[in-house]
N, C-alpha and C positions, 0 to 999 in steps of 0.2 A: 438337369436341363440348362441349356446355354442360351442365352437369350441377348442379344444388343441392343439398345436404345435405335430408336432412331431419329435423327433430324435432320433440320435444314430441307430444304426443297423436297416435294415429292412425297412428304409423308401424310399430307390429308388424302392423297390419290392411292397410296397404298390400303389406309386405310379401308378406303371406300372399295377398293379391291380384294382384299386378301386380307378374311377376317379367320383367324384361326382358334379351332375350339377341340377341345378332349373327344378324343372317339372312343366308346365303349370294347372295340373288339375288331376284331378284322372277321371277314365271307370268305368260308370256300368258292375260289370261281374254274373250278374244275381241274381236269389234267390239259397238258400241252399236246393237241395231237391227237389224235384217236386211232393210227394205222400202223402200221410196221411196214416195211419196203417191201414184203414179201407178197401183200396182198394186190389182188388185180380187180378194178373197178366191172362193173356189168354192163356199164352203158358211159361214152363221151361222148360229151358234146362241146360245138364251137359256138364262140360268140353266145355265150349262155345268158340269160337274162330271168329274173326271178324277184314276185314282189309278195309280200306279207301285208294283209291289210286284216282290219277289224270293222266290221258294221259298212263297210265301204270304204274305209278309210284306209289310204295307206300308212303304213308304219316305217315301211324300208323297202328298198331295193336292190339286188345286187346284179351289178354286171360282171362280166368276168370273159376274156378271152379261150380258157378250157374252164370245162367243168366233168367231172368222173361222180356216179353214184354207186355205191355198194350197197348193194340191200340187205346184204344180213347185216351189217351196222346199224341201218336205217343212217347213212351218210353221204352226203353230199360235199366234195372235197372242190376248192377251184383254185385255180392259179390266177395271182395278182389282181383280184379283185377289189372292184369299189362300192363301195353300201353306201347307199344315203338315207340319212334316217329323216325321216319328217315331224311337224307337230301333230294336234288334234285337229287343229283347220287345214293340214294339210299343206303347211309351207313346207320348202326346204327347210331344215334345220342344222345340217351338218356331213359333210363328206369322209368316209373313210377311206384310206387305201393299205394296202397290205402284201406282202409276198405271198402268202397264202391263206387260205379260209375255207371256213369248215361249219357248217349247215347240218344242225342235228334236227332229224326227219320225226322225230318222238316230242321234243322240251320245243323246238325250235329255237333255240340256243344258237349263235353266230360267236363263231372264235376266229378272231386273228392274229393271226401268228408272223411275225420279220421284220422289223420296219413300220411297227403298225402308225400311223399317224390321221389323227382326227381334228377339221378344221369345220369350225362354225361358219352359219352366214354373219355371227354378230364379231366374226372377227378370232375367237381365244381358239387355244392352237393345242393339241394331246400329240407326244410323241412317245411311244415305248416299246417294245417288242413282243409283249400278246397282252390279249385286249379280249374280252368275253363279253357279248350281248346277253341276259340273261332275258330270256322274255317275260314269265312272271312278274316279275320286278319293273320290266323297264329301265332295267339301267346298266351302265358296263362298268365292268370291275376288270381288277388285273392284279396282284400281286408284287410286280416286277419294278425295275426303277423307271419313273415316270419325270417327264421334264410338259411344264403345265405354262405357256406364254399368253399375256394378254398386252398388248400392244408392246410397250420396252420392260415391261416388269416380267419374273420369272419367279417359279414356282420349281423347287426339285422334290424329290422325294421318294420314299417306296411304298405300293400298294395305292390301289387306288379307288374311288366309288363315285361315279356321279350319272347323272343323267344323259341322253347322248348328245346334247347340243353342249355340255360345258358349263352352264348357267351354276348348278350344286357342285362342285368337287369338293370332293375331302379325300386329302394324301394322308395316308395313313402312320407315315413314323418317316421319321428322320430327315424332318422337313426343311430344306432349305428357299428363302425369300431373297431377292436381289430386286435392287430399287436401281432403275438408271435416269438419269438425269436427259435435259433435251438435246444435250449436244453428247448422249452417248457415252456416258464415263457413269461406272458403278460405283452410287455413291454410298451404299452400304447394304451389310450383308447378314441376314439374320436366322440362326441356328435355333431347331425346336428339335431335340432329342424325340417328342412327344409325337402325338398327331398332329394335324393341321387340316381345317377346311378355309375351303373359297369359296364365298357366296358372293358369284357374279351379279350385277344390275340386272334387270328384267327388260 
């Protein structure tokens, strides 16, 4: 493990930012995809709209400009869709957007797959290229290399687990931290061969 000190300016802020600690093990968060080219949906639709709630409460919603189902899958496939996940009182809590997405009709499981990126209302930013909503759990995982930003500070790494507003992450290995200063110059840069989480403010 590679580890740099760090000082001078910005380091009680990282602190209070990006506290990193040992992960036991990485989740399987499924396969990429569930179709082959060859298959042809049963039903499309425009301008799709679709929300998940519990007790009344909503959970998420996705919008999506097409959306195609296959029912022997039990699959719900859309193009460039955006999920918004919410809290338990039902605020906004965070936007997704995606080139494509995938609505499993059995787990209700939500996978995003191109470009995935997830942006909080408190501001911290997920970018990576597939992203899995696990509903059991409440939480999205991913695998892939993930870039994790809260205001000028940065988070890299691969694999990933947190809740869907951002508040928990933990990158799972080969974690890198970058500190920037207020006029925008990185003032140091710190390598964890190991895991890493972030426990954002509340």
């Amino acid at each position: 493990m590679v580890m740099r000190r760090i000082r001078g300016a910005g380091f009680a802020g990282m602190l209070a930012v990006f506290f990193f600690i040992l992960s036991c093990g990485s989740e399987d968060t499924g396969t990429r995809g569930g179709l082959s080219t060859g298959d042809v949906p049963d039903q499309v639709f425009n301008d799709f709209t679709t929300t998940e709630s519990d007790s009344g409460i909503v959970k998420w919603s996705l919008q999506a400009p097409v959306a195609r189902i296959y029912n022997a899958r039990k699959l719900l496939v859309t193009d460039s869709p955006t999920i918004e996940f919410y809290s338990e009182g039902g605020r906004l809590g965070s936007v997704l957007t995606a080139e494509k997405g995938e609505f499993n009709q059995v787990t209700h499981d939500l996978t995003a797959l191109g470009n995935v990126v997830v942006t909080s209302t408190e501001g911290y930013k997920l970018e990576t290229e597939s992203l899995i909503w696990v509903d059991t759990l409440g939480e999205i995982h991913t695998e892939d290399f993930v870039r994790f930003t809260r205001g000028r500070d940065v988070l890299t790494g691969y694999g990933l687990t947190s809740d869907p507003h951002l508040r928990d992450v933990v990158i799972k290995r080969d974690v890198k931290a970058y500190l920037t200063d207020e006029s925008g110059v990185v003032k140091e840069e710190m390598d964890k061969e190991t895991d890493g989480r972030n426990d954002s403010d509340e």
